[in-house]
TORTI-926895 format. One line per 5 residues: for each residue y, x, z of C-alpha. Coordinates in pm, 1 decimal, decimal comma, m for minus. Layout:
<sites>
Y X Z | ...
</sites>
This chain:
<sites>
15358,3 2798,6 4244,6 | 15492,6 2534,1 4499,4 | 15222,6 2335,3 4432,7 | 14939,6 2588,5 4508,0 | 15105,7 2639,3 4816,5
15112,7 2260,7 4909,9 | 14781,2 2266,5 4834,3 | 14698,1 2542,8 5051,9 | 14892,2 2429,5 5334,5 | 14732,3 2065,3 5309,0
14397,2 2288,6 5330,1 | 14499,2 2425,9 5693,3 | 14632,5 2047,1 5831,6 | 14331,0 1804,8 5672,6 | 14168,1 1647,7 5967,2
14400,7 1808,0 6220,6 | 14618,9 1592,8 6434,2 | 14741,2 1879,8 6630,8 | 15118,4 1745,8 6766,0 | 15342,7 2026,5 6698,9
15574,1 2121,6 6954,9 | 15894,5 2349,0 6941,0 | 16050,8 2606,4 7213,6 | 16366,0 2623,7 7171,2 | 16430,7 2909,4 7421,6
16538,7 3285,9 7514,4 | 16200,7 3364,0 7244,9 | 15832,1 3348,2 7325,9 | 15550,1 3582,5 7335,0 | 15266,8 3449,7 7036,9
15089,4 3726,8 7113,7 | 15006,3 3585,6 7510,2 | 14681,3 3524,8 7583,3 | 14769,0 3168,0 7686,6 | 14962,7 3085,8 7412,7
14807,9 3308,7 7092,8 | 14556,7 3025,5 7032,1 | 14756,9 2752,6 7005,8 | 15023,7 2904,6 6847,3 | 15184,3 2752,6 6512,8
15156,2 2945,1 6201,7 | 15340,3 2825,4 5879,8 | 15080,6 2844,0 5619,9 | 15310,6 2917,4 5331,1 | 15396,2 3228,8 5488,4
15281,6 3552,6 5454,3 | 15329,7 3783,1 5736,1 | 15580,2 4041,2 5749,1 | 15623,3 4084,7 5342,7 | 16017,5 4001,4 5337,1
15982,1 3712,7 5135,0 | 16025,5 3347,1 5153,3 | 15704,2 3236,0 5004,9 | 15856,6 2848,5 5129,6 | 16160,6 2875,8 5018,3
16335,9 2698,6 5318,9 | 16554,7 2955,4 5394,1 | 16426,3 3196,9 5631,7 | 16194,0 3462,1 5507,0 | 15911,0 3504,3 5721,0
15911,3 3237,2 5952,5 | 15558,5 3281,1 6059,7 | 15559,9 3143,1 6405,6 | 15911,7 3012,2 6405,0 | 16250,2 3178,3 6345,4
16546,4 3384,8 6556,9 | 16811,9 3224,3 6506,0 | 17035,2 3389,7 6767,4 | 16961,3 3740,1 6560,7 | 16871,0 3550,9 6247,8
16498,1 3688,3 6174,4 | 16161,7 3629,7 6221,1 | 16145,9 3826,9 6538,3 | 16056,6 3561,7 6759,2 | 16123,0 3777,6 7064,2
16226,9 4141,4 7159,3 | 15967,5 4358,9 7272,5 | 16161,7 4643,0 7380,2 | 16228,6 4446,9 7719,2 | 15864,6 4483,2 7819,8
15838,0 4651,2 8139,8 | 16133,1 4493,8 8284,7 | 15907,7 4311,0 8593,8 | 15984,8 4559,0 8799,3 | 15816,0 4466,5 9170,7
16143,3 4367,7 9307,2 | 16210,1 4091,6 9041,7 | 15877,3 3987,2 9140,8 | 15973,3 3998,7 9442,9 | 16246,6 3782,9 9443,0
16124,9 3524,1 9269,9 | 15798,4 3508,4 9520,5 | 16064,5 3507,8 9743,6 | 16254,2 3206,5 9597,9 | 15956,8 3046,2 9593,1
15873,8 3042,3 9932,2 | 16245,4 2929,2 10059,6 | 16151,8 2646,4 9859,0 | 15833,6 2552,9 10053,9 | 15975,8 2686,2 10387,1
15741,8 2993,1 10424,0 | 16012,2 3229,9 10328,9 | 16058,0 3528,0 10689,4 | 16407,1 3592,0 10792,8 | 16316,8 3905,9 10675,6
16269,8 3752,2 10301,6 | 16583,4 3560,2 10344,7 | 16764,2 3867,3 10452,8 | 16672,6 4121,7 10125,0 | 16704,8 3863,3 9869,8
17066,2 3815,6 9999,0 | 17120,2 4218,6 9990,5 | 16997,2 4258,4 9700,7 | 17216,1 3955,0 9517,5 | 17487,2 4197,9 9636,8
17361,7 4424,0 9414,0 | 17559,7 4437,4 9065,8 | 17283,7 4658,0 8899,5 | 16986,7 4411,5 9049,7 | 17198,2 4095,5 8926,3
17178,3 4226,9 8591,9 | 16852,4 4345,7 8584,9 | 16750,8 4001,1 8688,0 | 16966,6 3804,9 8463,5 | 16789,6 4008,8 8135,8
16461,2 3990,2 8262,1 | 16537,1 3589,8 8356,3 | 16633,7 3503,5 7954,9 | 16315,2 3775,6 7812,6 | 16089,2 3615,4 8047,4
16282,6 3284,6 7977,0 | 16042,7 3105,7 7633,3 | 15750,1 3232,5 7731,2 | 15705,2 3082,5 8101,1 | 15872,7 2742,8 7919,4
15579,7 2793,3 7639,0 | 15287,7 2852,0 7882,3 | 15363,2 2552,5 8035,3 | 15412,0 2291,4 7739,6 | 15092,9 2468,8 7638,8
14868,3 2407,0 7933,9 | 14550,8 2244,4 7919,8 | 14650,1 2107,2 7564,9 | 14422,3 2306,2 7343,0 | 14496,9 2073,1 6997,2
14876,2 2153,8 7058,5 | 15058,9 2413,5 6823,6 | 15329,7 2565,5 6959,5 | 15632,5 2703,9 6729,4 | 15900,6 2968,4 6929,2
16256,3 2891,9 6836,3 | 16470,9 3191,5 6968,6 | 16842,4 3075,0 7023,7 | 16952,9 3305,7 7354,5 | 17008,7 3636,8 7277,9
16838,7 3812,3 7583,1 | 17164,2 3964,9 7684,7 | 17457,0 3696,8 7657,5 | 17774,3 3760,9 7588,0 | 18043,5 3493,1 7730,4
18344,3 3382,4 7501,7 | 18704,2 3558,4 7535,7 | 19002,3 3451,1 7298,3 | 19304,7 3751,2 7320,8 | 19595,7 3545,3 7382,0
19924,2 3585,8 7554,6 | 19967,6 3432,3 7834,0 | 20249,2 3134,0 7830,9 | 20449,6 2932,5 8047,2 | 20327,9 2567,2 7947,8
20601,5 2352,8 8008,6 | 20562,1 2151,0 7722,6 | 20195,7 2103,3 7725,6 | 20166,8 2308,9 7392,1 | 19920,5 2570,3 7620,3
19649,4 2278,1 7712,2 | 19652,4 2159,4 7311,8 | 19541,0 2539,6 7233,1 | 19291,3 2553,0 7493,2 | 19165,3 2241,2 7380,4
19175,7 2340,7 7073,2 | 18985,5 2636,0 7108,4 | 18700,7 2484,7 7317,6 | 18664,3 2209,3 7084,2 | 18570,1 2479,5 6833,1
18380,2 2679,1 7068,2 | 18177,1 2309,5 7139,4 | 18142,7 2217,7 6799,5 | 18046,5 2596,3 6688,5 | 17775,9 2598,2 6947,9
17649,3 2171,1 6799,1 | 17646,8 2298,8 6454,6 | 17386,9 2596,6 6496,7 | 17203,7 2378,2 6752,3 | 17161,5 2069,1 6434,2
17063,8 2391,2 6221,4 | 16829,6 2417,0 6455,3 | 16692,7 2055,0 6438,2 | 16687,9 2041,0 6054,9 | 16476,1 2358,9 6081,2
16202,6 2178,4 6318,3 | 16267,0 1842,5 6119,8 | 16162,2 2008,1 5776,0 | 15862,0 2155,5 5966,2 | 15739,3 1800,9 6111,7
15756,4 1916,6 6484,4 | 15673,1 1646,3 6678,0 | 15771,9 1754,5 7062,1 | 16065,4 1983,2 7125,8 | 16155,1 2135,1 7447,3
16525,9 2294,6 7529,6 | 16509,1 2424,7 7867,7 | 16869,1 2565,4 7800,6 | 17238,3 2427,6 7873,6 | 17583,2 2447,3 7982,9
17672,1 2242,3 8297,6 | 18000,0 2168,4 8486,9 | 17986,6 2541,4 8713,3 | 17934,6 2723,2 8359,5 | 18145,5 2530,3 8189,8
18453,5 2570,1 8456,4 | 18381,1 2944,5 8460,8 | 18469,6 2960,4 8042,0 | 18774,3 2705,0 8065,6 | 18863,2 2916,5 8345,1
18830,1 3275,2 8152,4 | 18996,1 3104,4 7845,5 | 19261,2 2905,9 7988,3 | 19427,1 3191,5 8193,9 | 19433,4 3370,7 7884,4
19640,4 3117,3 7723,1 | 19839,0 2914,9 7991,9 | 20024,7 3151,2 8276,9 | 20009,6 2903,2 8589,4 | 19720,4 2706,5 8471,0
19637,1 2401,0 8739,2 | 19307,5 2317,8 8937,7 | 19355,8 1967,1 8772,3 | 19436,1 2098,9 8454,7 | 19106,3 2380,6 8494,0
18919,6 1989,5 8553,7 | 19045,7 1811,3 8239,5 | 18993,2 2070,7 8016,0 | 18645,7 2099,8 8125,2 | 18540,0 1751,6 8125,5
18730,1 1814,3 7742,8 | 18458,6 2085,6 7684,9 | 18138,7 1939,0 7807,3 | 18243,9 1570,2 7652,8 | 18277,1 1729,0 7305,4
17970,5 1900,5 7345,1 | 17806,3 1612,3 7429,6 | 17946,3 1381,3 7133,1 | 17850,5 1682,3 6868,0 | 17507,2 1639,2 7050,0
17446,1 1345,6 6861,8 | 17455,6 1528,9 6490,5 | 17155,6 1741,7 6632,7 | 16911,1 1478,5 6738,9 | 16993,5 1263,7 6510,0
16859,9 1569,5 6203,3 | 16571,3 1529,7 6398,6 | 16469,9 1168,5 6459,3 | 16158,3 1203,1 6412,3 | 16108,2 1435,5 6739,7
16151,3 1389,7 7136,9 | 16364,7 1626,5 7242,8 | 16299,6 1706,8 7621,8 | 16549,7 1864,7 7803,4 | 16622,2 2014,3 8111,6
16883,6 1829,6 8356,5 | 17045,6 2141,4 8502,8 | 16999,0 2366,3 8789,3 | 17334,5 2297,6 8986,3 | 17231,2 2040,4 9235,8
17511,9 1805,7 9105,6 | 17497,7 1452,2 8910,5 | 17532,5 1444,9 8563,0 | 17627,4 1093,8 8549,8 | 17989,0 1221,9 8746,9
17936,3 1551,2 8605,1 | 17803,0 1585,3 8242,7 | 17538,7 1878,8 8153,2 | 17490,9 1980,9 7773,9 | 17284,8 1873,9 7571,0
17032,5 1678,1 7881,0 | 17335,9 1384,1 7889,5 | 17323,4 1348,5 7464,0 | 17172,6 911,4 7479,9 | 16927,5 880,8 7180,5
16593,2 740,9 7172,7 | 16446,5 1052,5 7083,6 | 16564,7 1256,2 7343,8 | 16431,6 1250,5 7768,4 | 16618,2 1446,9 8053,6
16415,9 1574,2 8299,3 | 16481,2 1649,4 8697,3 | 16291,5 1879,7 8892,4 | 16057,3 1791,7 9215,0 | 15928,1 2030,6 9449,2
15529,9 1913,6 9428,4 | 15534,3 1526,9 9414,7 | 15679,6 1497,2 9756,1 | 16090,0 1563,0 9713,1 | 16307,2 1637,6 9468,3
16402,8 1980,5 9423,1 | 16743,3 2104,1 9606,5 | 16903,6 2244,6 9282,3 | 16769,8 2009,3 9027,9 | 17079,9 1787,5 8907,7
17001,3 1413,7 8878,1 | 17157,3 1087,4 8735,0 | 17075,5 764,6 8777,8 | 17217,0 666,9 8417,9 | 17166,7 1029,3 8261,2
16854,0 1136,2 8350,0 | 16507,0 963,2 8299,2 | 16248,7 1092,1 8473,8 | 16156,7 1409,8 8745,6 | 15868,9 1663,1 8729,7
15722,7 1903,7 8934,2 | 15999,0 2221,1 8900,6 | 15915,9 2439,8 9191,2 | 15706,8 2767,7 9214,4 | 15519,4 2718,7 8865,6
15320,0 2956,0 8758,6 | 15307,5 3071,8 8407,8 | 15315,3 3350,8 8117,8 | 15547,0 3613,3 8088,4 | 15540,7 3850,7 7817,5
15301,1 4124,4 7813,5 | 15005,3 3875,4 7921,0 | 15142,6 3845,0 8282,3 | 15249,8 3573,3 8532,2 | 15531,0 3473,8 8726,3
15585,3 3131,9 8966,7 | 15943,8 3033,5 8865,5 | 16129,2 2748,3 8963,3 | 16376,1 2554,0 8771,5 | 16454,9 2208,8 8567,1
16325,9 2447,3 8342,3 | 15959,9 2439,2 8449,4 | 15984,9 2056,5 8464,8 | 16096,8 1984,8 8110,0 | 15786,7 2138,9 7985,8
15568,5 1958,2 8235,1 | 15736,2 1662,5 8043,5 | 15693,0 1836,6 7655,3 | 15326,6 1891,9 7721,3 | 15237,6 1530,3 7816,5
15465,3 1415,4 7572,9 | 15216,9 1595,0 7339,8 | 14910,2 1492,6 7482,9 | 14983,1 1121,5 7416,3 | 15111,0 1242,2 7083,8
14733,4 1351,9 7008,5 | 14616,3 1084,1 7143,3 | 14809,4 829,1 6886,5 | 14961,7 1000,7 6586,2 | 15108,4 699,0 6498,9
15345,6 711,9 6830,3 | 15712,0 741,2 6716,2 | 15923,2 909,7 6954,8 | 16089,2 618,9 7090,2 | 15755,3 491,1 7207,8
15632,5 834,1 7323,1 | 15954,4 861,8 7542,3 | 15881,2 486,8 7656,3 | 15491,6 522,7 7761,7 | 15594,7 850,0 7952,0
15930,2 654,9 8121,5 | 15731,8 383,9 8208,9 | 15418,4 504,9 8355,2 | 15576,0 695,7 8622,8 | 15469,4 707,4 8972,3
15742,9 489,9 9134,2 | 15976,4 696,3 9432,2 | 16226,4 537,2 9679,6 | 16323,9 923,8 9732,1 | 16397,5 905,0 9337,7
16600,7 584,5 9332,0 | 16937,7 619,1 9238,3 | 16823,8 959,8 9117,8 | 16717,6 919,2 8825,0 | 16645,9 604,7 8575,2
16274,9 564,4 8587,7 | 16316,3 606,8 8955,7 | 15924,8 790,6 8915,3 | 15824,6 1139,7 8872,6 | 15611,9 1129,6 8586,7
15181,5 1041,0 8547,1 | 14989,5 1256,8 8292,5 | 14703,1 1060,2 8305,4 | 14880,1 741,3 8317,3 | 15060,1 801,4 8026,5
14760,0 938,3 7882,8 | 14599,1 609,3 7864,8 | 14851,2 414,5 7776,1 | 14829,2 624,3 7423,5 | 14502,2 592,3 7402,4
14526,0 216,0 7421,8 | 14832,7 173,0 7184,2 | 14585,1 256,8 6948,3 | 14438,7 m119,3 7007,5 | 14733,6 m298,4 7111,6
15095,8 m336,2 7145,0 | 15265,0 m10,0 7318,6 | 15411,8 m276,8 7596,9 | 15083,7 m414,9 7684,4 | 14917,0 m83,0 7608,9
15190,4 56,2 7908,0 | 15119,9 m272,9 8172,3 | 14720,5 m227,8 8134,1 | 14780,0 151,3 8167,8 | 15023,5 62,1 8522,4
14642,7 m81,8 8644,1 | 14438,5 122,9 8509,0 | 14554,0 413,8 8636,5 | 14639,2 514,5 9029,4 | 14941,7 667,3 9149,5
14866,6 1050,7 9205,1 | 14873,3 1130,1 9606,9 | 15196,6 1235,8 9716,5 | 15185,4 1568,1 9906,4 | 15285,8 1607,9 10231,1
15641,9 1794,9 10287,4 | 15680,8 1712,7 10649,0 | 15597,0 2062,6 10759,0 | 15801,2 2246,0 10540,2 | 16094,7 2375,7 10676,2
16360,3 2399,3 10389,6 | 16678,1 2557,4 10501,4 | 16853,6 2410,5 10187,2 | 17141,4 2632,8 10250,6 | 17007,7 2931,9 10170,5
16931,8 2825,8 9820,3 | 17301,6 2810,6 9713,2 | 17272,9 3031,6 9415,6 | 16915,7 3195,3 9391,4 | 16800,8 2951,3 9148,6
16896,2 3059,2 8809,4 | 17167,2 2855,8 8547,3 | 16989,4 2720,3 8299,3 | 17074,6 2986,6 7988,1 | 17320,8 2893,2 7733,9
17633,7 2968,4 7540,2 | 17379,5 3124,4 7335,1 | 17609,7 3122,6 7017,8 | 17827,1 3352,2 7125,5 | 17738,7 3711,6 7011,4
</sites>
């Protein structure tokens, strides 16, 4: 029977060299009109039958699998309707404070309305539904021989950690060993689903995955600090530090176990939303080194980069646009969102492009035509380690001509080849950077906990 079905799926793939590319989000609407036609179907699957015709595992894995739910259901419809006009509203709004055209008047109900328990809520649900869908629309755009497979690992409504423990005087240091302790298994809990996660797109030979998703220092503070005064009765600011550099650092080395189940894919993640640098301050999983895996920054256009995007000259690789994207949202809608989230996928989708245009391209060498045929930035030196925000077309090229040559030389002809793209003129914006603190969304994460 497993041969008929090899047979079958070899029927669906001959003369196809479609890159595959993985979302490994909040969950993502296949039924989009934007993303419907390019999305990945597992041909040794039959729909909705409640059987593993594959045998890998997870029974009816049509267009990917849930793993924060465990099940096919690739996303939760029952949050449809949940774009009410003022979440619309506030991220137009958003928008606009980025590119300075924001009113006083803007400024002044988005900061009422962040007051708002009941709004905050609201927005932080409809943020993680909306989440894998605007993150697939965009790896998806304008690359018609891409297939795109939804990995759901955010539950739409997150639940943070909380360990019941009595709270103790720590004079002998025995508190900080439990709370290390107990985030080292929190960090490792959340590594092993996440290499689950990468066998699972290894065994289906995805070729691009992007993880617009993460914990960084702010988030990561915020659980040491929930946990730790749980366990430890006078718990110290420098003490609150150590055991989240602890957290994030063990995150980090697990890291490795995931990419590494997955070496032959480019992971593309996200650097982080928090305006910090992750070479002082580590983000999980954008700092995990591998070949196979690019961090990503966020620029507003191609002129600056973004206020909240974090950075790192040693951690992160390259910047793309991040800044009022527009994209799908579920129920064939459209929202501009901003976000290191919306540049990772800029980053996924011409990480597939040069894919298609040389199958033969091993990660490593997709990751180095796309590092090194950036658009060259003094306002991205120090920033980030390509010091470039990244050229489509550019890279493009250099793909095309790796076919022919060395990827090196294919990359230095490419450098001539191709122009820089214009830089836009920011000069008339007028940013007032400190009115962003805050309206730009974490990346999501801690999605193990449940």
């Amino acid at each position: 029977m497993r041969s008929l079905l090899a047979l079958l799926a070899a029927t669906f793939t001959v003369g196809a060299n479609a890159s595959n590319v993985a979302i490994i989000d909040s969950g993502t609407d296949m039924l989009h009109k934007d993303i419907a036609p390019q999305a990945w179907i597992n041909p040794l699957e039959i729909p909705r039958n409640q059987r593993d015709e594959d045998g890998n595992g997870y029974e009816d894995d049509v267009h990917g699998w849930n793993f924060a739910e465990q099940n096919h259901q690739v996303i939760d419809y029952k949050y449809l309707g949940r774009l009410t006009y003022d979440v619309r509203r506030f991220f137009d709004i958003q928008t606009a404070m980025m590119q300075g055209s924001a009113t006083d008047e803007d400024i002044k109900w988005m900061r009422a309305k962040l007051q708002d328990q009941d709004f905050v809520k609201q927005l932080q649900v409809y943020g993680n539904f909306m989440h894998g869908t605007h993150v697939g629309g965009i790896a998806a755009r304008q690359s018609a021989d891409a297939k795109v497979m939804a990995v759901k690992i955010i539950p739409t409504e997150v639940q943070l950690p909380f360990f019941a423990q009595p709270k103790k005087e720590d004079k002998n240091g025995f508190g900080m060993f439990l709370l290390k302790q107990g985030l080292g298994l929190l960090a490792k809990q959340q590594m092993k689903m996440l290499e689950e996660v990468a066998v699972y797109v290894d065994n289906h030979k995805i070729d691009i995955a992007n993880g617009s998703f993460g914990t960084g220092y702010p988030q990561a503070k915020m659980i040491v600090e929930t946990l730790g005064r749980t366990i430890i009765k006078d718990i110290t600011d420098e003490q609150i530090e150590e055991a989240t550099m602890h957290f994030l650092n063990t995150l980090i080395k697990e890291g490795d176990h995931m990419v590494q189940s997955a070496e032959n894919t480019l992971f593309v993640f996200a650097a982080g939303n928090d305006g910090l640098d992750n070479d002082k301050y580590p983000t999980s999983p954008t700092n995990i080194q591998a070949d196979n895996v690019i961090s990503v920054s966020a620029t507003l256009k191609r002129g600056q980069l973004a206020t909240f995007s974090n950075y790192g000259e040693k951690m992160v690789d390259v910047a793309a646009p991040g800044v009022g994207i527009l994209s799908a949202v579920p129920g064939n809608q459209y929202l501009r969102v901003s976000g290191t989230s919306q540049a990772a996928p800029y980053v996924a989708n011409i990480a597939s492009k040069v894919k298609d245009a040389n199958p033969e391209l091993s990660p490593r060498q997709i990751k180095a035509i796309i590092t090194k045929t950036v658009d060259k930035k003094d306002w991205l030196k120090g920033k980030v380690m390509s010091q470039g925000i990244v050229n489509k077309d550019r890279a493009t090229r250099a793909a095309v001509l790796s076919r022919t040559m060395e990827v090196e030389k294919a990359i230095i002809t490419a450098n001539v080849d191709v122009a820089d793209i214009a830089t836009d003129n920011l000069s008339e914006l007028k940013v007032r950077p400190t009115t962003l603190e805050g309206l730009v969304l974490p990346l999501p994460g801690q999605f193990v906990i449940k």
